[in-house]
C-alpha positions as CSV (number, residue, x, y, z in Angstrom):
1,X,26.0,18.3,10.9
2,X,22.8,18.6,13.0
3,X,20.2,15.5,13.6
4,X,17.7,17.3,11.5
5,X,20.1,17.8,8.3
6,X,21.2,14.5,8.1
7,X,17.7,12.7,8.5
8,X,17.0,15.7,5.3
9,X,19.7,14.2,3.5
10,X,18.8,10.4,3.6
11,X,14.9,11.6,2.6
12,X,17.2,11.7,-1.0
13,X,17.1,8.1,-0.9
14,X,14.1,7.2,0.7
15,X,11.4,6.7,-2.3
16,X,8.6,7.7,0.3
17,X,9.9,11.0,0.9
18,X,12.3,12.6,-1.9
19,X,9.2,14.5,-3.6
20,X,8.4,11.9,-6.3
21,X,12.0,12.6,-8.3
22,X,13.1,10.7,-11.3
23,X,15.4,8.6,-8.9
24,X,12.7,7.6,-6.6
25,X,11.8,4.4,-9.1
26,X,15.5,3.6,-7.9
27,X,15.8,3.6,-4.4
28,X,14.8,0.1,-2.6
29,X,13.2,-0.6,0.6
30,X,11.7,-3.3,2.7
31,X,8.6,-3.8,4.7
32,X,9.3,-6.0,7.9
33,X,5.8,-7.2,9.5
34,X,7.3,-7.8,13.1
35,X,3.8,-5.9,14.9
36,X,0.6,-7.3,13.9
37,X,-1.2,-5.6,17.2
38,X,-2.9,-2.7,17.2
39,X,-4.7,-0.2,19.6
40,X,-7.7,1.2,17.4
41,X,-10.0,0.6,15.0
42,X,-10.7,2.1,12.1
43,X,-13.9,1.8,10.2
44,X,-12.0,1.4,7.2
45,X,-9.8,-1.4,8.3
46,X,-10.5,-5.4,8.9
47,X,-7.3,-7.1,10.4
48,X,-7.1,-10.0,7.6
49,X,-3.5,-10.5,6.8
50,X,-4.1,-13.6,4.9
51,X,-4.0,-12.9,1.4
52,X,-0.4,-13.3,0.3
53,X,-1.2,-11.1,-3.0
54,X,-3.3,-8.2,-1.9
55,X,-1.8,-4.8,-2.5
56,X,-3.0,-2.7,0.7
57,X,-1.7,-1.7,3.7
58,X,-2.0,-4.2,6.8
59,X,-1.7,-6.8,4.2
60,X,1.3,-10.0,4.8
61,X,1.6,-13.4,3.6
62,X,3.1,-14.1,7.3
63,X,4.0,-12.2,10.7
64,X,7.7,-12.3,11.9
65,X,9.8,-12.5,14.9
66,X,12.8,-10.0,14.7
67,X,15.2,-13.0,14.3
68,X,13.3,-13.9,11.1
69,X,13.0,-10.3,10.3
70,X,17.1,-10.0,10.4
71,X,16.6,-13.1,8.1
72,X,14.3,-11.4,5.0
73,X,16.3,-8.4,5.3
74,X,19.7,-10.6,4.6
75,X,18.0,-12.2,1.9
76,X,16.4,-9.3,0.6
77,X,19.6,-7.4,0.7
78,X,21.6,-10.2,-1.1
79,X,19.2,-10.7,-3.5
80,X,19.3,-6.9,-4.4
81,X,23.1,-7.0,-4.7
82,X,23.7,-9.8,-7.0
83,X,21.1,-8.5,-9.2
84,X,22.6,-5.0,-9.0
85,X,19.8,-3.1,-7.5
86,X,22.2,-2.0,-5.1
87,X,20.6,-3.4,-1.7
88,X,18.0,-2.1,0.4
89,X,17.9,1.8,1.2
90,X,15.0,1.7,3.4
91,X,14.0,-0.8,6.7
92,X,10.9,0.0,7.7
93,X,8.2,-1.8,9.8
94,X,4.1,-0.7,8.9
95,X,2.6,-3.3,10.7
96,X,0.5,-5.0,9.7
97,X,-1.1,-3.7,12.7
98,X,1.0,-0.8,14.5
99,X,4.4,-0.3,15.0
100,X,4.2,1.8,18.2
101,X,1.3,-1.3,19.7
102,X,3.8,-4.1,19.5
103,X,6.8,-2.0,20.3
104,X,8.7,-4.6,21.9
105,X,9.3,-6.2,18.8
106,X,9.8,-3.3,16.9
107,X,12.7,-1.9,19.3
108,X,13.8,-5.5,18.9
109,X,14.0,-5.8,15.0
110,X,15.9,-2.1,14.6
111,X,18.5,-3.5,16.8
112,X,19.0,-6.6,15.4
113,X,19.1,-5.1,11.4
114,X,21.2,-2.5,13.0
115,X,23.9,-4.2,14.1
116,X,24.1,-6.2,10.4
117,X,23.7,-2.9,8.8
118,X,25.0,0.4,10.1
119,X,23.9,2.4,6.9
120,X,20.7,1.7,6.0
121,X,17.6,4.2,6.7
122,X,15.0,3.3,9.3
123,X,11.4,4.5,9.2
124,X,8.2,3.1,10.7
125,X,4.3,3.8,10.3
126,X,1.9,4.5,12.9
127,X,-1.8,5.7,14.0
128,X,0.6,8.2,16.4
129,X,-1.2,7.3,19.9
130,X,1.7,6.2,21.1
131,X,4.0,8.8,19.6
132,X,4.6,10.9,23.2
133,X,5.7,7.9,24.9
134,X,8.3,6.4,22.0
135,X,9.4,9.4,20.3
136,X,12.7,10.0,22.2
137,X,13.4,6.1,21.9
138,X,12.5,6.2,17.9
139,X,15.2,8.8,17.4
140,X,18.0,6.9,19.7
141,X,17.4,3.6,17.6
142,X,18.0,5.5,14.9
143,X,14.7,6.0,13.1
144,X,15.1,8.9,10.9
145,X,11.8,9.3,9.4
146,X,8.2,8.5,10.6
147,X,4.7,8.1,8.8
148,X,2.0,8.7,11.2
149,X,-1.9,8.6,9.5
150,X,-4.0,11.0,10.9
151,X,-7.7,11.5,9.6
152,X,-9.5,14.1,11.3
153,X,-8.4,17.5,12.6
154,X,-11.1,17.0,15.4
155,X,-13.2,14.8,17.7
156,X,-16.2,15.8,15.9
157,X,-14.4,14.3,12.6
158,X,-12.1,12.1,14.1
159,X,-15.7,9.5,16.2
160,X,-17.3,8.7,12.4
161,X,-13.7,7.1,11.5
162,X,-12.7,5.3,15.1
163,X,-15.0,2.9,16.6
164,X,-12.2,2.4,19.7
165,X,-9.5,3.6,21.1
166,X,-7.3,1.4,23.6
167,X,-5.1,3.6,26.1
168,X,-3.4,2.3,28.9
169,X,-5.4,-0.9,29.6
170,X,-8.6,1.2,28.8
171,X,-11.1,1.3,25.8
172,X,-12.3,4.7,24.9
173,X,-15.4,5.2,22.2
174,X,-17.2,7.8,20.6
175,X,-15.6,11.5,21.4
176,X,-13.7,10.8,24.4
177,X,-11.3,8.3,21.9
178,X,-11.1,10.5,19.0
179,X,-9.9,13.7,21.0
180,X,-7.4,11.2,22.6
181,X,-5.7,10.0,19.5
182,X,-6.0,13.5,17.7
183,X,-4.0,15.3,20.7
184,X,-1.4,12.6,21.0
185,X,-1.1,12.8,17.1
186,X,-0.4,16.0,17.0
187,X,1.9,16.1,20.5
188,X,3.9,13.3,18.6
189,X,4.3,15.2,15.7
190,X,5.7,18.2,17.8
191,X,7.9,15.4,19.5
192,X,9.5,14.1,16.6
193,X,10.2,17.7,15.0
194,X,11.8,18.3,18.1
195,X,14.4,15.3,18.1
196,X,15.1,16.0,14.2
197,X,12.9,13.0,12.8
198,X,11.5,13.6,9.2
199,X,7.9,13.2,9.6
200,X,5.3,12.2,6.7
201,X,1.8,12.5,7.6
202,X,-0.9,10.3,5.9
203,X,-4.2,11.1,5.3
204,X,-7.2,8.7,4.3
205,X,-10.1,10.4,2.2
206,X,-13.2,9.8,2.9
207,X,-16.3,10.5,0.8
208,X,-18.8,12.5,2.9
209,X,-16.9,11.5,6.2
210,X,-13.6,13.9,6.4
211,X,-13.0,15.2,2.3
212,X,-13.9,18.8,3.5
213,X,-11.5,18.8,6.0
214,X,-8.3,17.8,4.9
215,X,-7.5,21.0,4.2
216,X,-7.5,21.8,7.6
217,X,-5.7,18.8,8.7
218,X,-2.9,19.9,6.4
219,X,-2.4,23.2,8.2
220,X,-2.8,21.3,12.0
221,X,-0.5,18.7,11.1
222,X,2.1,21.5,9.4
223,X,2.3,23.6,12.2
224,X,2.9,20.3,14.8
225,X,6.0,19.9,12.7
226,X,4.9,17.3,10.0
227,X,7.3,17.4,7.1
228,X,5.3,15.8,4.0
229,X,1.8,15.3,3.2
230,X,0.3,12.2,1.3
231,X,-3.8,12.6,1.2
232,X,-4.4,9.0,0.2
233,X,-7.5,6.9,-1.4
234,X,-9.6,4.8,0.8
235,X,-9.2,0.7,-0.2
236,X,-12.8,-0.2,0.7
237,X,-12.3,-3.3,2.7
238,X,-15.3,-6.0,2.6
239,X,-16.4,-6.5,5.7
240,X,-15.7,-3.0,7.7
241,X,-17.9,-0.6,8.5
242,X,-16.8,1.7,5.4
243,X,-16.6,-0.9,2.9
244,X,-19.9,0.5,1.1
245,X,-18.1,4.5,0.8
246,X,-16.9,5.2,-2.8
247,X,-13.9,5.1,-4.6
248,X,-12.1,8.5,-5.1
249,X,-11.2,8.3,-8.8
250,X,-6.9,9.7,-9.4
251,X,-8.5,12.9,-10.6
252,X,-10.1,13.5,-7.1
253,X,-7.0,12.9,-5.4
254,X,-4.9,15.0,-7.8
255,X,-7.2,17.9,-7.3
256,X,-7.2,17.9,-3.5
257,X,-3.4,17.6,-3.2
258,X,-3.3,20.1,-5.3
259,X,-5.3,22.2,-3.3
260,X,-3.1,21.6,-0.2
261,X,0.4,22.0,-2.1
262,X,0.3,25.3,-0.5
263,X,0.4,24.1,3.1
264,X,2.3,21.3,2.6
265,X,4.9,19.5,-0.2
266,X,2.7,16.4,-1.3
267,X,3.5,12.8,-2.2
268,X,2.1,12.2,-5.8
269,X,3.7,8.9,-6.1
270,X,2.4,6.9,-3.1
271,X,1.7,2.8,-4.0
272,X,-0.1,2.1,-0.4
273,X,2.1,-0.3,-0.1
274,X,1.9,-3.9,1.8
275,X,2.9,-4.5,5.5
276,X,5.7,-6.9,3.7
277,X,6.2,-5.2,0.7
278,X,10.2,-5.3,-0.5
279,X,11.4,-3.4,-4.3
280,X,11.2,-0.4,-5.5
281,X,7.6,1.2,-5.3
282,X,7.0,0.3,-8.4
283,X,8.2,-3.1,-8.7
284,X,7.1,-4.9,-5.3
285,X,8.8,-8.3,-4.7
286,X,7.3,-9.2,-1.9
287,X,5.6,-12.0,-3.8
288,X,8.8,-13.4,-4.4
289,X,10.1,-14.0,-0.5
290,X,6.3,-14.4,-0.1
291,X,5.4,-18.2,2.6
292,X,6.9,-19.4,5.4
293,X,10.6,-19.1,6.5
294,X,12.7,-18.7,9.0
295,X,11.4,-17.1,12.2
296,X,8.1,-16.8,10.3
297,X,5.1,-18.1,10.1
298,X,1.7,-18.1,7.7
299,X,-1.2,-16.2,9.5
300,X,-4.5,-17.9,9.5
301,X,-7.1,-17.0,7.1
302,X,-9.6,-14.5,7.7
303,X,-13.8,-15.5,7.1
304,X,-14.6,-15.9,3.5
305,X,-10.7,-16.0,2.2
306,X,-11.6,-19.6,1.5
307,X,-14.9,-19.6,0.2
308,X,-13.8,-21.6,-3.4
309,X,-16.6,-22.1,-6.5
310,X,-16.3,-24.8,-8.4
311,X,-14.2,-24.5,-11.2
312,X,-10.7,-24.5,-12.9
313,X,-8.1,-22.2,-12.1
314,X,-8.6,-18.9,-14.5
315,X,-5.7,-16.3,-15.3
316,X,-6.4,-12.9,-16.4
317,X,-4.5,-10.3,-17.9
318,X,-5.2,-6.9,-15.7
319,X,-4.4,-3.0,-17.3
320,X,-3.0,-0.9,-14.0
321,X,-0.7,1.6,-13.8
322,X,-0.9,1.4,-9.8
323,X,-0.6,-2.3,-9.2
324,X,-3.4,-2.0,-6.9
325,X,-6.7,-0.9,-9.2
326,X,-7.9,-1.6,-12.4
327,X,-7.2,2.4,-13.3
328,X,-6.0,2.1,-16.9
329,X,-7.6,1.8,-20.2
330,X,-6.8,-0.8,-22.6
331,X,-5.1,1.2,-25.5
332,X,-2.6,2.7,-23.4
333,X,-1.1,-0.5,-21.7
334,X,2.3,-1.0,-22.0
335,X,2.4,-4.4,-20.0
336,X,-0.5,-6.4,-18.2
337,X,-0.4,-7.8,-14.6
338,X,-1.3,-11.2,-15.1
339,X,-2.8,-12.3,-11.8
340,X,-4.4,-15.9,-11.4
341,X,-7.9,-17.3,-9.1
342,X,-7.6,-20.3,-8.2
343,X,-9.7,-22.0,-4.4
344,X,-11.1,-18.4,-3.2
345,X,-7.4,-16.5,-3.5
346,X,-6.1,-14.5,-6.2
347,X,-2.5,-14.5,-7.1
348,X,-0.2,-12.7,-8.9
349,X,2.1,-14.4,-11.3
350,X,3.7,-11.9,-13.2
351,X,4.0,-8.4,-15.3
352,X,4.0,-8.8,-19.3
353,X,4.8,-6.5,-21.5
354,X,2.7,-5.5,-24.6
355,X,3.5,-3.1,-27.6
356,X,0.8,-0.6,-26.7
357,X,-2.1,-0.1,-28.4
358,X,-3.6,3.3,-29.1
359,X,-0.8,6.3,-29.5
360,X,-4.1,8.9,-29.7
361,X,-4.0,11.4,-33.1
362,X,-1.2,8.5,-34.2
363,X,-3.5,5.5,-34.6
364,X,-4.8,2.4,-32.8
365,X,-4.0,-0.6,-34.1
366,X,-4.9,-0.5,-37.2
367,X,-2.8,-2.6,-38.7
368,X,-3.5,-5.1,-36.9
369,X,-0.3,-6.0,-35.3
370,X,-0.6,-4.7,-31.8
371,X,-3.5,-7.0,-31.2
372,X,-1.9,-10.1,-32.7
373,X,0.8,-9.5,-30.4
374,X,-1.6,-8.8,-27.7
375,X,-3.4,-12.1,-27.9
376,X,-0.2,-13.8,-28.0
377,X,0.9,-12.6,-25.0
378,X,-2.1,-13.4,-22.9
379,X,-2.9,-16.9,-24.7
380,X,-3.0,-18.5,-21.4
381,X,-5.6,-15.9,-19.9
382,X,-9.4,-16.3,-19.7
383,X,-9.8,-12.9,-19.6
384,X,-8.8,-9.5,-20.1
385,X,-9.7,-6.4,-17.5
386,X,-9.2,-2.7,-17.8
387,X,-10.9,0.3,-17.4
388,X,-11.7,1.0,-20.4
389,X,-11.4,-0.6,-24.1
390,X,-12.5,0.2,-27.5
391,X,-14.9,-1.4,-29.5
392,X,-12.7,-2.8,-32.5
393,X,-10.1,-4.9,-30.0
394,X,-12.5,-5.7,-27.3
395,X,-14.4,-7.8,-30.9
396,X,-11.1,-9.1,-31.3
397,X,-10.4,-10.1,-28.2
398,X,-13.4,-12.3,-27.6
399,X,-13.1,-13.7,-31.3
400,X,-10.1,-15.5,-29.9
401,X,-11.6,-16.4,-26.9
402,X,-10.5,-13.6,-24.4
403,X,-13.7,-12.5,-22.8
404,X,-13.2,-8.8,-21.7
405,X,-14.6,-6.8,-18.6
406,X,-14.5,-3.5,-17.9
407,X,-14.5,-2.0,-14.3
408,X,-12.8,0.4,-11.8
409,X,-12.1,-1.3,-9.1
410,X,-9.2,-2.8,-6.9
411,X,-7.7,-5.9,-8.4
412,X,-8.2,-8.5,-6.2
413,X,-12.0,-8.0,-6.0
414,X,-12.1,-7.4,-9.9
415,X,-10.5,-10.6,-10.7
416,X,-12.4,-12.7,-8.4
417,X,-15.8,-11.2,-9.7
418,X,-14.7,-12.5,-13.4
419,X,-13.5,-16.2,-12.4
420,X,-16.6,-16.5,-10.3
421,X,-18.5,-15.2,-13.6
422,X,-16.8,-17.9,-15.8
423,X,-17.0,-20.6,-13.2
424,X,-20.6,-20.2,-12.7
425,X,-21.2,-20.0,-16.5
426,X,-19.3,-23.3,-16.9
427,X,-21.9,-24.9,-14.6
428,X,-24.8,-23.9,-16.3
């Protein structure tokens, strides 16, 4: 059996890249964030690893060595077997900066995992500028599938999204950067094809900046060999130059990659998933191996992360089908994320269950029960947030002392927008 048609075969069990099938909520992996340097900068990314909670990319509760990156992966692993997950499918390192910037370590952590594990799948994620140098090396570690993120099919696209590019102990701006990282993108691409590596390509949409041509970074990136396309929405990010572009609602994104289907097999499933995340995608667990351990240690906290209002510690229950946004409405809730402010961070604590709500034509909760349950469930919260609720059990809701808000938004800034809201009241 060729390279190429065994790195196809593990994609079966690799929940990033088997097309979104049943089995994909199955399959385990594990983020390892040994490689928090990186060698551009985006205007959609601030390099705040801090919050232990946030669902994003470039997101850890701590940076490891690869000796305390063996160590989470033992864990991990163990923990996965006695509870009869299976173990871990997937390795993979996605920062929190870039894989390829830091590769040192990265070459370091495969080696180290591999030797205590000859069967499990390696991937990584990168920006690609550094693809053409370590794509030969990728393949002899044994990394059998790659994400690189590429956002512009151009340098006329590509100098709105980069502010800098650092190459070989020089900084390049405007045009000159842009065209540097595109070509090496796309020459990596070509490179990993080449040795057999399966090769996902991600793609950032930006309102107004590069929405009109990811149709035509689709086609670039297909014919330099990419495998798998997964056109992704922007997190804005407070405090980078893009943090004021819109949200692109799921109807946006379903469109688009529709649109593209034809050039390229797209990922419908993706989670954006943190630099340490560890589960299946759509259970992550990284909260639960979340602080400092062995060969690991907690990275500082960015400007602002402690900024803390006066007030009590406030829990609210959170409707989300992604685990990242507040993207659901009310009636259709199955189970709440119950996530907790307390001294400027937001935590999550855990996932309830509810008996849902609204079943459409079939009735919404007229009888009463659903909502008594409801309020039972979240008697500890302050507050309830989802998208959307109804009139009748948003009244019932606050009769009992729930206050309700109703935003789209990611979770983390929703929540803390509420607790500040009912800490401030409380002062008044």
């Amino acid at each position: 059996m060729d390279k190429r048609t065994e790195n196809l075969l593990k994609s079966l069990s690799h929940p990033c890249f088997n097309g979104g099938c049943a089995a994909s909520g199955k399959h385990t992996r594990i983020h390892l964030p040994v490689a928090p340097a990186c060698n551009i900068q985006c205007n959609y990314c601030v390099r705040r690893y801090e919050c232990a909670n946030e669902s994003r990319p470039g997101v850890t509760a701590r940076v490891l060595s690869p000796g305390g990156a063996l160590e989470r992966f033992l864990d991990v692993r163990e923990k996965f077997l006695r509870d009869g997950t299976g173990g871990l499918n997937v390795a993979g390192i996605a920062g929190p900066g870039d894989a390829l910037a830091d590769f040192e370590k990265t070459r370091e952590t495969f080696k180290r995992i591999r030797k205590a594990d000859r069967d499990v799948t390696f991937c990584l994620s990168t920006n690609g500028l550094l693809l053409p140098d370590y794509a030969g090396e990728l393949a002899d570690l044994g990394v059998s599938h790659v994400t690189v993120t590429v956002n512009a099919p151009d340098s006329v696209t590509g100098k709105r999204i980069y502010r800098y590019v650092d190459f070989r102990d020089k900084r390049y701006t405007g045009g000159e950067g842009a065209s540097l990282l595109t070509e090496r993108q796309y020459a990596g691409l070509a490179l990993l094809k080449e040795l057999g590596i399966v090769t996902k390509v991600n793609i950032v949409m930006l309102k107004g900046i590069n929405d009109d041509k990811i149709p035509a970074i689709a086609e670039k990136v297909k014919n330099a060999g990419a495998d798998i396309c997964n056109i992704m929405q922007l997190i804005p990010v407070r405090g980078s130059i893009f943090e004021h572009l819109p949200l692109v609602s799921n109807a946006e994104i379903t469109e688009l990659r529709k649109s593209c289907e034809h050039i390229l097999p797209q990922m419908y499933h993706c989670r954006q998933c943190r630099a340490d995340a560890a589960g299946t995608l759509d259970e992550d667990m990284s909260h639960a191996f979340a602080g400092p351990g062995p060969g690991g240690e907690q990275v500082p906290e960015g400007k602002g992360a402690g900024d803390t209002p006066s007030g009590i510690p406030r829990r609210f229950a959170v409707a989300s089908k992604t685990g990242m946004v507040v993207d659901q409405h009310f009636g259709h809730a199955k189970a709440f994320g119950i996530y907790e402010y307390d001294r400027g961070r937001v935590s999550f604590i855990e996932k309830r269950e509810i008996p849902q709500y609204c079943f459409g034509p079939r009735g919404c909760g007229e009888t009463g029960e659903p909502i008594a349950a409801i309020l039972k469930t979240i008697a500890d919260c302050s507050g309830l947030i989802s998208m959307r609720i109804g009139g009748p059990p948003r009244a019932r809701l606050e009769e009992n002392g729930v206050r309700v808000w109703t935003t789209y938004n990611y979770i983390s800034a929703a929540v803390e927008d509420a607790a500040k809201e009912l800490n401030k009241n409380a002062e008044v």
